[in-house]
CHARMM-style PDB file with segment names, atoms N, HN, CA, C and O in Angstrom:
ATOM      1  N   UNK     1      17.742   2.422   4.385  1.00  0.00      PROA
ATOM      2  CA  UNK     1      16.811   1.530   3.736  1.00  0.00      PROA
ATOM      3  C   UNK     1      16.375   2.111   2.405  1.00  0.00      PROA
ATOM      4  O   UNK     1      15.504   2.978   2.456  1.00  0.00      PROA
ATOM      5  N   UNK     2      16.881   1.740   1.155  1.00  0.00      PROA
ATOM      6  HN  UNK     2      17.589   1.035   1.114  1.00  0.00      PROA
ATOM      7  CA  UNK     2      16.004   1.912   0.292  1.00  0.00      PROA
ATOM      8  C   UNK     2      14.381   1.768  -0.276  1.00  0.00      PROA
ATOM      9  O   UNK     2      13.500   1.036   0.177  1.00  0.00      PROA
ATOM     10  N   UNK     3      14.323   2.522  -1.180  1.00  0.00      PROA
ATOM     11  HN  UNK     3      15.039   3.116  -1.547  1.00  0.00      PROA
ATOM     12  CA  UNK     3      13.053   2.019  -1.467  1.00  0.00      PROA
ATOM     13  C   UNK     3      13.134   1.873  -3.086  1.00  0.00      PROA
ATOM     14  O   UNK     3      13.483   2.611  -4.007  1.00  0.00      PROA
ATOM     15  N   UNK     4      12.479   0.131  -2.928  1.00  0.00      PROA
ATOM     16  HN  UNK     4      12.196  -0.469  -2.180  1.00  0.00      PROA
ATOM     17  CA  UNK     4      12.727  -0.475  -4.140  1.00  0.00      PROA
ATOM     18  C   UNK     4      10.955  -0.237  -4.758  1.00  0.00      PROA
ATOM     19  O   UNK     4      10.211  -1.197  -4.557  1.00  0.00      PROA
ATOM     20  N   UNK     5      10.340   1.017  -5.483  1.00  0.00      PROA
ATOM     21  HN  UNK     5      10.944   1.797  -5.647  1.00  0.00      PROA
ATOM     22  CA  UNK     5       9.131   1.097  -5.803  1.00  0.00      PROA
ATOM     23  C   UNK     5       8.443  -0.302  -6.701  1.00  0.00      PROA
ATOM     24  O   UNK     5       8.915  -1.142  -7.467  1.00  0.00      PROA
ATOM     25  N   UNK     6       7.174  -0.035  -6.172  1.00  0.00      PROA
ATOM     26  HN  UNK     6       6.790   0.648  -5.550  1.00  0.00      PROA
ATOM     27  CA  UNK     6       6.656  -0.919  -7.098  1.00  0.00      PROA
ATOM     28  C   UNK     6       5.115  -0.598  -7.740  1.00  0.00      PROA
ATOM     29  O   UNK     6       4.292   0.091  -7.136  1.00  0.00      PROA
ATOM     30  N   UNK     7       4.978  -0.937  -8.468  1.00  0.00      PROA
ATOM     31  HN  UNK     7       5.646  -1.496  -8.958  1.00  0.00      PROA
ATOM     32  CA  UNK     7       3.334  -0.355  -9.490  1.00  0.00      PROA
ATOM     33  C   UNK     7       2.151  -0.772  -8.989  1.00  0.00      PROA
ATOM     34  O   UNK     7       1.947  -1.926  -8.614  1.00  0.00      PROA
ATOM     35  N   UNK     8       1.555  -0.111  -8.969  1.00  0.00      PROA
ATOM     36  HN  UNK     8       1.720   0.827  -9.274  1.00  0.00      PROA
ATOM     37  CA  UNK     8       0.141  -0.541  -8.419  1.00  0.00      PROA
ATOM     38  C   UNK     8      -0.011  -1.711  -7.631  1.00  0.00      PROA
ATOM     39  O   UNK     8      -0.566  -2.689  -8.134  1.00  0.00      PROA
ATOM     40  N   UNK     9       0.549  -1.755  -6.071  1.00  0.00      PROA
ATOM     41  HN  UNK     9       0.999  -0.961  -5.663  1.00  0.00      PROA
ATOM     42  CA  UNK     9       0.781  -3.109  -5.428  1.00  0.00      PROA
ATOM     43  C   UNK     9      -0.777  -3.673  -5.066  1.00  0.00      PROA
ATOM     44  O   UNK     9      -1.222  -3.454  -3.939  1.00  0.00      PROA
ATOM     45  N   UNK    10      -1.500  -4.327  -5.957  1.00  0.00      PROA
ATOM     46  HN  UNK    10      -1.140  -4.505  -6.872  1.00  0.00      PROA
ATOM     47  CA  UNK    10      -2.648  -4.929  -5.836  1.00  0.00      PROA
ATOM     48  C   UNK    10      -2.845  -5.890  -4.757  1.00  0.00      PROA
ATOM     49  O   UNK    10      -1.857  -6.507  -4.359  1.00  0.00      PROA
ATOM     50  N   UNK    11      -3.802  -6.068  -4.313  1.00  0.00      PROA
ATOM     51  HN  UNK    11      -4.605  -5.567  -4.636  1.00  0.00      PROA
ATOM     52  CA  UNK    11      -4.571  -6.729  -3.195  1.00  0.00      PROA
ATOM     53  C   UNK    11      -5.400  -7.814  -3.367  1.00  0.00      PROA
ATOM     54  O   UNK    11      -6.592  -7.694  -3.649  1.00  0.00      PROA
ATOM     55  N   UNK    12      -4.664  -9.187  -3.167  1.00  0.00      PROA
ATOM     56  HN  UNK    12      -3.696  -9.284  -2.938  1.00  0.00      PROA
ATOM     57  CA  UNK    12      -5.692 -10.380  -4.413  1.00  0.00      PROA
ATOM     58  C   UNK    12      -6.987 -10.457  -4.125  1.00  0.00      PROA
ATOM     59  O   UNK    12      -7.698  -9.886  -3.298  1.00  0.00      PROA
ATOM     60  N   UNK    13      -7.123 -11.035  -4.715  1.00  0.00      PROA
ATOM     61  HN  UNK    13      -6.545 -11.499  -5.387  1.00  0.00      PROA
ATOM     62  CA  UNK    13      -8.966 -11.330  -4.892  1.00  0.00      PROA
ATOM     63  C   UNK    13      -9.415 -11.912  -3.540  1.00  0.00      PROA
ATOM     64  O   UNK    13     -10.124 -11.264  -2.771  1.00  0.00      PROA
ATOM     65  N   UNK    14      -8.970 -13.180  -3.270  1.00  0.00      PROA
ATOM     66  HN  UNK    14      -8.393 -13.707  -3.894  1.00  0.00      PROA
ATOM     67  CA  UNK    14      -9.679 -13.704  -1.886  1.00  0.00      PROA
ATOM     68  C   UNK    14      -9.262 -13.093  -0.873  1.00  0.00      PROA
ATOM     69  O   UNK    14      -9.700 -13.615   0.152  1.00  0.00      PROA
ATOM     70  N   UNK    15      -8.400 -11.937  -0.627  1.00  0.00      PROA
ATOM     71  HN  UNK    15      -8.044 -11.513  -1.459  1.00  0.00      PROA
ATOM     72  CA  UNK    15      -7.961 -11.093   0.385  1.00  0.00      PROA
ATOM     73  C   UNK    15      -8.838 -10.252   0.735  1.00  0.00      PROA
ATOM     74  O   UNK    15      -9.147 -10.201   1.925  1.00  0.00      PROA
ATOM     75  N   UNK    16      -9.268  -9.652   0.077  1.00  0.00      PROA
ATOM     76  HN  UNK    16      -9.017  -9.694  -0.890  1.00  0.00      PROA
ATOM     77  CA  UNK    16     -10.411  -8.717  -0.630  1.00  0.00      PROA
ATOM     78  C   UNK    16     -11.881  -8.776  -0.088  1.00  0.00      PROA
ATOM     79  O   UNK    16     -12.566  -7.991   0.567  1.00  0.00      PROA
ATOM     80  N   UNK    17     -12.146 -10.336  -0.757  1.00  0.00      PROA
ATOM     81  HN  UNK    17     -11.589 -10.974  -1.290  1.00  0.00      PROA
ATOM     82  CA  UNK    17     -13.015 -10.865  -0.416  1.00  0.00      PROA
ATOM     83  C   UNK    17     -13.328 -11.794   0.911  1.00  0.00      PROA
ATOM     84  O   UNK    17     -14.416 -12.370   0.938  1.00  0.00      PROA
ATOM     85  N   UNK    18     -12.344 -11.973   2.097  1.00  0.00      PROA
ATOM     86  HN  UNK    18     -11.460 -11.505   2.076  1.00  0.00      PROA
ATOM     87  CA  UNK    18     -12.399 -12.475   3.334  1.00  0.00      PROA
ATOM     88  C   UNK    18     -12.387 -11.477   3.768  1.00  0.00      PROA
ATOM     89  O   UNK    18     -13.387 -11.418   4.484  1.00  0.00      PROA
ATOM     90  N   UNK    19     -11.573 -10.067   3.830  1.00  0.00      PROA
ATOM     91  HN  UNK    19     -10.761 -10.115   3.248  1.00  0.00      PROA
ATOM     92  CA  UNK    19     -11.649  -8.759   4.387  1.00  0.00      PROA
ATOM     93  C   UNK    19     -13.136  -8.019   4.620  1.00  0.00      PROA
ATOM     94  O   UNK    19     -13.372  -7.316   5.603  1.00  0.00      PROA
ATOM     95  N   UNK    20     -13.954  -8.252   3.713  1.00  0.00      PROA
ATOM     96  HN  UNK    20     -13.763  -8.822   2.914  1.00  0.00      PROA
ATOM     97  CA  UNK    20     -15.313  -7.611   2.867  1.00  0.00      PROA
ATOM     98  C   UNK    20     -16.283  -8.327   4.052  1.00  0.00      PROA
ATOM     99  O   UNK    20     -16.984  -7.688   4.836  1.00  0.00      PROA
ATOM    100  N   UNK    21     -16.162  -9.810   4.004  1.00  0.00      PROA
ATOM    101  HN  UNK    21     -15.592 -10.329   3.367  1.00  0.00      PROA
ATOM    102  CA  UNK    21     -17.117 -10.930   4.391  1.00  0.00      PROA
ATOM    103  C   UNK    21     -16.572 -10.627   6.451  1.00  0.00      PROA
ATOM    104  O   UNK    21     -17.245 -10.804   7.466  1.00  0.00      PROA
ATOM    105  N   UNK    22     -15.546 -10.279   6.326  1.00  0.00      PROA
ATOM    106  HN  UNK    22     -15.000 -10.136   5.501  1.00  0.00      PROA
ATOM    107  CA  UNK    22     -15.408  -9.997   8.019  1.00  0.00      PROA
ATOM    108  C   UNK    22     -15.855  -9.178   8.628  1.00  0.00      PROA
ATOM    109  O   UNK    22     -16.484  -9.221   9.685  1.00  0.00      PROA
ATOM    110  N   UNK    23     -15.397  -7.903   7.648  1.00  0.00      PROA
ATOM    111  HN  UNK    23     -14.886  -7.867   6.789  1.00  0.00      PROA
ATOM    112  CA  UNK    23     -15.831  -6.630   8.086  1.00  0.00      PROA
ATOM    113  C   UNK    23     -17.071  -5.761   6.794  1.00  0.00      PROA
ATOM    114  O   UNK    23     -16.766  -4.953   5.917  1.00  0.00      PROA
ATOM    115  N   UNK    24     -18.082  -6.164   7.042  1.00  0.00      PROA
ATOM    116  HN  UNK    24     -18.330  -6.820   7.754  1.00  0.00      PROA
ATOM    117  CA  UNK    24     -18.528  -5.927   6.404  1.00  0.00      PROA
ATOM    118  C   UNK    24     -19.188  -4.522   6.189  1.00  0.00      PROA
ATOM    119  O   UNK    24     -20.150  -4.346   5.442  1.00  0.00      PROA
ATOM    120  N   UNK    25     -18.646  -3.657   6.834  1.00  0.00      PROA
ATOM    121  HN  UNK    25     -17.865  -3.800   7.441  1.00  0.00      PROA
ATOM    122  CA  UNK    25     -18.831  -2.048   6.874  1.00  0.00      PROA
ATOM    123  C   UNK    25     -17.552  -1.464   7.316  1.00  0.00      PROA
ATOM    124  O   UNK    25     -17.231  -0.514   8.031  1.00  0.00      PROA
ATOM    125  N   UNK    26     -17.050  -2.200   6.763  1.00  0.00      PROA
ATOM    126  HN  UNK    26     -17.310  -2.972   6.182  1.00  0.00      PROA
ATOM    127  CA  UNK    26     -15.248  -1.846   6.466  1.00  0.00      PROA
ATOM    128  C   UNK    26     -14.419  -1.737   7.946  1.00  0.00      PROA
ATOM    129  O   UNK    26     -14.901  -2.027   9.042  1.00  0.00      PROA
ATOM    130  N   UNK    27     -12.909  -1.194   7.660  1.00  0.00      PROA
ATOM    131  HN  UNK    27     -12.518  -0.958   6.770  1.00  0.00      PROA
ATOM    132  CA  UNK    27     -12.319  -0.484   8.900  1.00  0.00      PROA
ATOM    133  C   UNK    27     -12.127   0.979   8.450  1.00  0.00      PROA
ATOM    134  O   UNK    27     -12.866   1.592   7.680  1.00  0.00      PROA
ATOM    135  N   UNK    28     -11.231   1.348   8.940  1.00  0.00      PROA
ATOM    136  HN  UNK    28     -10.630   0.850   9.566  1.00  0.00      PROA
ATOM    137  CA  UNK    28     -10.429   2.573   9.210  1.00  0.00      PROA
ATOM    138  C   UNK    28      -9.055   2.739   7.697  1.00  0.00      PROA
ATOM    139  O   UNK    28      -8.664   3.602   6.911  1.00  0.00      PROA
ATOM    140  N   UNK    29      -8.779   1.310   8.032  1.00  0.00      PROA
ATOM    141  HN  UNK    29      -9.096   0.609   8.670  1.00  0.00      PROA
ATOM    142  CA  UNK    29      -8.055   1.356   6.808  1.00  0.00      PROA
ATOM    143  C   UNK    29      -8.094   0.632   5.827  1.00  0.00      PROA
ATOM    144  O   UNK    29      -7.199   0.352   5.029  1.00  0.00      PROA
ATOM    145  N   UNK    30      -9.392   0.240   5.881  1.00  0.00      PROA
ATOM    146  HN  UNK    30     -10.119   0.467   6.529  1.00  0.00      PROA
ATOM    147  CA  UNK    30      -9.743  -0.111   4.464  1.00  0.00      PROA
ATOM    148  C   UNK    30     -10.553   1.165   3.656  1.00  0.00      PROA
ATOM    149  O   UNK    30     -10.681   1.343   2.445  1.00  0.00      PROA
ATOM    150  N   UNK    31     -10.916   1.765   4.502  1.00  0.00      PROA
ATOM    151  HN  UNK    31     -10.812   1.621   5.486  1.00  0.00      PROA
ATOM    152  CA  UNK    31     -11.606   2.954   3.611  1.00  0.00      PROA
ATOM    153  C   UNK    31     -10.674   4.022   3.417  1.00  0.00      PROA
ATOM    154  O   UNK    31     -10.910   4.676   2.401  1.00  0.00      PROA
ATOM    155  N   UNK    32      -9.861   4.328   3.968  1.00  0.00      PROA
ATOM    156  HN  UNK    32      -9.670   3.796   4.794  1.00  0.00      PROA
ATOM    157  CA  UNK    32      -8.921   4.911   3.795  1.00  0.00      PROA
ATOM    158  C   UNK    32      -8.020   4.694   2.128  1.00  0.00      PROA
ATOM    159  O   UNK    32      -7.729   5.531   1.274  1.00  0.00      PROA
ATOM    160  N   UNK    33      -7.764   3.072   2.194  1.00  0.00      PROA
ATOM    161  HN  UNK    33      -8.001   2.391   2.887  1.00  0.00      PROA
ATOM    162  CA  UNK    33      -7.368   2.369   1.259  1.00  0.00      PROA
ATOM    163  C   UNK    33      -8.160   2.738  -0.242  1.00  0.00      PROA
ATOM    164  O   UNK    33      -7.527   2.916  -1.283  1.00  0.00      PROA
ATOM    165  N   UNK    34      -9.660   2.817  -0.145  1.00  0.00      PROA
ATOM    166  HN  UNK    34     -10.175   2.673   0.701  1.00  0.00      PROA
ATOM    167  CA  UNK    34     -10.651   2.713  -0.950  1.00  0.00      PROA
ATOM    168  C   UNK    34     -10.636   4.180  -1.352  1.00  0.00      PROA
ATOM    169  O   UNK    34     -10.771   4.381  -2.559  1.00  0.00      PROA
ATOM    170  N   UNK    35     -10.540   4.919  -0.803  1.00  0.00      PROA
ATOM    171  HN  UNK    35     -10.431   4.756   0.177  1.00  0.00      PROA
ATOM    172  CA  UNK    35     -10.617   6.496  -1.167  1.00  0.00      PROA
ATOM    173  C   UNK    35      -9.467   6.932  -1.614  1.00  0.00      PROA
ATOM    174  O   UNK    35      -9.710   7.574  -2.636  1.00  0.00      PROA
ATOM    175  N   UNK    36      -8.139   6.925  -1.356  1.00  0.00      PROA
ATOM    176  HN  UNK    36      -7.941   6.403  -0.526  1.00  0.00      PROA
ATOM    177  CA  UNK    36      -7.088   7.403  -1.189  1.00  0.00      PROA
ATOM    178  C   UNK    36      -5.852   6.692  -1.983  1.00  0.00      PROA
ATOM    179  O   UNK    36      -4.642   6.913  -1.951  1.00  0.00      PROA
ATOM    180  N   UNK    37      -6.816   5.539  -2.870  1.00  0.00      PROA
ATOM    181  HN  UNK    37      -7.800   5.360  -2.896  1.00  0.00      PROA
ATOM    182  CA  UNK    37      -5.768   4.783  -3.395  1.00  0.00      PROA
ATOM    183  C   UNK    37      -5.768   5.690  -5.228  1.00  0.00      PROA
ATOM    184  O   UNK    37      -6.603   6.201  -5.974  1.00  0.00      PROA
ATOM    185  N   UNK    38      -4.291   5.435  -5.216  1.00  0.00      PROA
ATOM    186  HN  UNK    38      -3.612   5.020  -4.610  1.00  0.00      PROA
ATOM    187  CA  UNK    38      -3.939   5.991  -6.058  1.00  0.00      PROA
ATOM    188  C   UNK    38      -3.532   7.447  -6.313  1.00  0.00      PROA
ATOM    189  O   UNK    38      -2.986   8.004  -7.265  1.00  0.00      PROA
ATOM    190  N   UNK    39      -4.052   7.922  -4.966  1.00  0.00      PROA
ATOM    191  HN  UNK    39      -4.495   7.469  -4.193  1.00  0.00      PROA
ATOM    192  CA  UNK    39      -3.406   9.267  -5.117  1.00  0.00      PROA
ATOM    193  C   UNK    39      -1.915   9.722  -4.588  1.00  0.00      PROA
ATOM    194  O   UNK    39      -1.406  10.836  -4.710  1.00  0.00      PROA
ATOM    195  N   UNK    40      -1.258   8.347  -3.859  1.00  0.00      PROA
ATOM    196  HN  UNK    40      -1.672   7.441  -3.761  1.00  0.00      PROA
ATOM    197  CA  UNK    40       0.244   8.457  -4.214  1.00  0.00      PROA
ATOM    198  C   UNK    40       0.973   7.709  -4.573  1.00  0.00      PROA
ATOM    199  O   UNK    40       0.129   6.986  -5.103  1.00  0.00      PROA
ATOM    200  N   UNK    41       1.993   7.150  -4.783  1.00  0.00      PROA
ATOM    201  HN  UNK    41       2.678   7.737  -4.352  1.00  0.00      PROA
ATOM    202  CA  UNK    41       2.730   6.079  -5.558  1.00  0.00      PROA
ATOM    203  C   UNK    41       4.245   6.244  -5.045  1.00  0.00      PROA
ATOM    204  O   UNK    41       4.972   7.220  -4.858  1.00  0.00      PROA
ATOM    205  N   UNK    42       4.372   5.069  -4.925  1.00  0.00      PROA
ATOM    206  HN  UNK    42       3.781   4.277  -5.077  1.00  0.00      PROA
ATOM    207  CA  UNK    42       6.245   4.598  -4.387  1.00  0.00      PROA
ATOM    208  C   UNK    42       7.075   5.916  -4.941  1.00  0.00      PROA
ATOM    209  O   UNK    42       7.884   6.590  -4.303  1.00  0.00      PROA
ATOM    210  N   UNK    43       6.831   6.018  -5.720  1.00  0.00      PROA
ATOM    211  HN  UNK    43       6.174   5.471  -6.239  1.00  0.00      PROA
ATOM    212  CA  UNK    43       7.909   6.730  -6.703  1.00  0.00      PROA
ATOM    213  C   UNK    43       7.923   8.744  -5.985  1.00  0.00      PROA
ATOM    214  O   UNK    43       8.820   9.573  -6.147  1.00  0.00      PROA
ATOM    215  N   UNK    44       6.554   8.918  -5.220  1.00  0.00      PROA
ATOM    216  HN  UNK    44       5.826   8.245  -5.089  1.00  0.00      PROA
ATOM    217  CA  UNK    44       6.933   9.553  -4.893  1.00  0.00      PROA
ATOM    218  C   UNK    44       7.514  10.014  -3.391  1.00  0.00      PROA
ATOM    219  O   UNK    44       7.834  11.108  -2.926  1.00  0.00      PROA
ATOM    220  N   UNK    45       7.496   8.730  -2.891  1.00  0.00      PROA
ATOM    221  HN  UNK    45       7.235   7.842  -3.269  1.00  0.00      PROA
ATOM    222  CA  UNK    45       8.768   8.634  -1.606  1.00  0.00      PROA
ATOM    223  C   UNK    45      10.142   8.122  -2.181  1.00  0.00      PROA
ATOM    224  O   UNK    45      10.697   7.271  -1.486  1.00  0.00      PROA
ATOM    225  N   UNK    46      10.681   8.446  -3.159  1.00  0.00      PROA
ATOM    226  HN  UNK    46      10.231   9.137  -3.724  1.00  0.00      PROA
ATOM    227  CA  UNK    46      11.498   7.563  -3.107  1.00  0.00      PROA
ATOM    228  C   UNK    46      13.146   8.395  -3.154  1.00  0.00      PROA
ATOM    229  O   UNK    46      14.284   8.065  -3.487  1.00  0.00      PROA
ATOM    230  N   UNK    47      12.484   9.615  -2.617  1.00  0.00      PROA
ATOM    231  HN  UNK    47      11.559   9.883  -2.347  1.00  0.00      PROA
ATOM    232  CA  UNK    47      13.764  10.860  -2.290  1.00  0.00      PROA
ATOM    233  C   UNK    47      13.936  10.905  -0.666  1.00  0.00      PROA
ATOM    234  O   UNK    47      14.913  11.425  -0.129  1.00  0.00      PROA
ATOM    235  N   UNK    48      12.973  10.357  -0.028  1.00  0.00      PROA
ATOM    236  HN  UNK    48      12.179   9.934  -0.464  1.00  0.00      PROA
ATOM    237  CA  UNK    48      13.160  10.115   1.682  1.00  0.00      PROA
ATOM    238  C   UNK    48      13.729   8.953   1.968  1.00  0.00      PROA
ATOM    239  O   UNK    48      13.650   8.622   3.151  1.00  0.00      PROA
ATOM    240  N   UNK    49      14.374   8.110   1.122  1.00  0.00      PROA
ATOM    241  HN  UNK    49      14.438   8.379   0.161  1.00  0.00      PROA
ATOM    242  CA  UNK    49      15.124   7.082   1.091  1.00  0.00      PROA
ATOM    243  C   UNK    49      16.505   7.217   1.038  1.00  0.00      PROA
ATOM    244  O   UNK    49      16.917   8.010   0.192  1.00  0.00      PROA
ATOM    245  N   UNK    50      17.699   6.382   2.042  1.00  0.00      PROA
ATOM    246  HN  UNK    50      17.364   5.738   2.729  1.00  0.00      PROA
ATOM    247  CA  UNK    50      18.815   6.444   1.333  1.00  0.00      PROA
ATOM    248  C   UNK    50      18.767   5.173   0.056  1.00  0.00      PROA
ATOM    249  O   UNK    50      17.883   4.334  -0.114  1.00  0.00      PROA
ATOM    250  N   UNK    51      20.129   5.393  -0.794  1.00  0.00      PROA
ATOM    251  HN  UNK    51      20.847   6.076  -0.656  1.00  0.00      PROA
ATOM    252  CA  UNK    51      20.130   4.608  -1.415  1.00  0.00      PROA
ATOM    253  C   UNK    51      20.798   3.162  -0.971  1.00  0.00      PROA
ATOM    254  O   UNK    51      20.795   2.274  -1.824  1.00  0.00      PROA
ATOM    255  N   UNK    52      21.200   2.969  -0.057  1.00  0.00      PROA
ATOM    256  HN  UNK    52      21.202   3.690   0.636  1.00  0.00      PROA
ATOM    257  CA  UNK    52      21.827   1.386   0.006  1.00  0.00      PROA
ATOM    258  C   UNK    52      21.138   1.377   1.517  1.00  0.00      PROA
ATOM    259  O   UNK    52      20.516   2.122   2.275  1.00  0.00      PROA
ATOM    260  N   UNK    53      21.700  -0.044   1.437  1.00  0.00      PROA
ATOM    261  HN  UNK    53      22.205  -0.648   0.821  1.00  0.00      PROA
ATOM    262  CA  UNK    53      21.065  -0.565   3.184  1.00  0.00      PROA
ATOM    263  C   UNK    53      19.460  -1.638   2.738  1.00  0.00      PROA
ATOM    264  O   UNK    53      18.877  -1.826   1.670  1.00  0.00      PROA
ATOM    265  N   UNK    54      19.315  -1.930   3.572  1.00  0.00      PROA
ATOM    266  HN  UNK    54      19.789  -1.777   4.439  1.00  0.00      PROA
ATOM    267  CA  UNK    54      17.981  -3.023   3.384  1.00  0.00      PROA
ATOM    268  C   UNK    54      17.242  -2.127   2.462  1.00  0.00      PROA
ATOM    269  O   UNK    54      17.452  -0.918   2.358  1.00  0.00      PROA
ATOM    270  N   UNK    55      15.937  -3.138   1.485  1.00  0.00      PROA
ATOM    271  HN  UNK    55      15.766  -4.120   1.569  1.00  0.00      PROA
ATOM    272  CA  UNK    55      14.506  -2.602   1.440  1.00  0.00      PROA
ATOM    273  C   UNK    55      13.921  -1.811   1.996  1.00  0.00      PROA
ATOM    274  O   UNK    55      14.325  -1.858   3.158  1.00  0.00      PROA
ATOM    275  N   UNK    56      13.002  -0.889   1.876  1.00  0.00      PROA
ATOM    276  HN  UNK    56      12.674  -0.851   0.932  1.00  0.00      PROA
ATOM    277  CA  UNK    56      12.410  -0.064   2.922  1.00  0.00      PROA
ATOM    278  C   UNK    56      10.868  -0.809   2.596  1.00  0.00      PROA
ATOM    279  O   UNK    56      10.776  -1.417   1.530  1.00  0.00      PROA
ATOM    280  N   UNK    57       9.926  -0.769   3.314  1.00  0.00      PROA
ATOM    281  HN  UNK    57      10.001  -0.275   4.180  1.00  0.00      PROA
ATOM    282  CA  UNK    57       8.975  -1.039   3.497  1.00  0.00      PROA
ATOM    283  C   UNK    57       8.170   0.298   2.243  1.00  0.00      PROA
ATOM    284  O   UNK    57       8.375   1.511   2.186  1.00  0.00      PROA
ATOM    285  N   UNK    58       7.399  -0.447   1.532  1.00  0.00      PROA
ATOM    286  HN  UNK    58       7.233  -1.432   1.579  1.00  0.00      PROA
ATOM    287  CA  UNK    58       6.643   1.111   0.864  1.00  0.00      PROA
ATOM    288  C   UNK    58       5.810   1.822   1.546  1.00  0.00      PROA
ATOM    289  O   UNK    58       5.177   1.114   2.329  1.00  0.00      PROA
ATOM    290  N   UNK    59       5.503   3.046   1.594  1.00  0.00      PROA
ATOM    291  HN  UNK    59       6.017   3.622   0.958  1.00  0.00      PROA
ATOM    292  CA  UNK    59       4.477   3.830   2.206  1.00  0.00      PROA
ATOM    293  C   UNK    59       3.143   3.682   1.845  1.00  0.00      PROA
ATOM    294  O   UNK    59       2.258   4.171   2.546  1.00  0.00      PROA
ATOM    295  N   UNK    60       2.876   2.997   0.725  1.00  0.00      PROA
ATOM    296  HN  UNK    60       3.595   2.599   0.156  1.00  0.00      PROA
ATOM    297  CA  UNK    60       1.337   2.834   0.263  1.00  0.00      PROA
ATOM    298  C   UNK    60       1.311   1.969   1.120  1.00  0.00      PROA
ATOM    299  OT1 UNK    60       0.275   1.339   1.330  1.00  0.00      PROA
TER     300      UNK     60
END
């Protein structure tokens, strides 16, 4: 499975905002999400990949 990286895979607005309004003292992985975002990026899994075969799912 490759991995086809991608840039800052953003999280739309009303996603965001139904997530917020549900859980409104978050989960597990939304705070996770909130703390931890940005400190890795596609690009740096993208040597635990082969190169052909399906998409791989990204790790972010």
């Amino acid at each position: 499975m490759p991995l086809q990286p991608r840039p800052g895979a953003e999280i739309p607005a009303l996603t965001v905002r139904v997530a917020r309004a549900g859980n409104p003292h978050g989960t597990t992985a939304m705070w996770i999400r909130d703390r931890l975002d940005g400190l890795f990026s596609d690009e740096d899994f993208t040597a635990w990949y082969p190169r052909d075969g399906r998409p791989g799912l990204s790790p972010a």
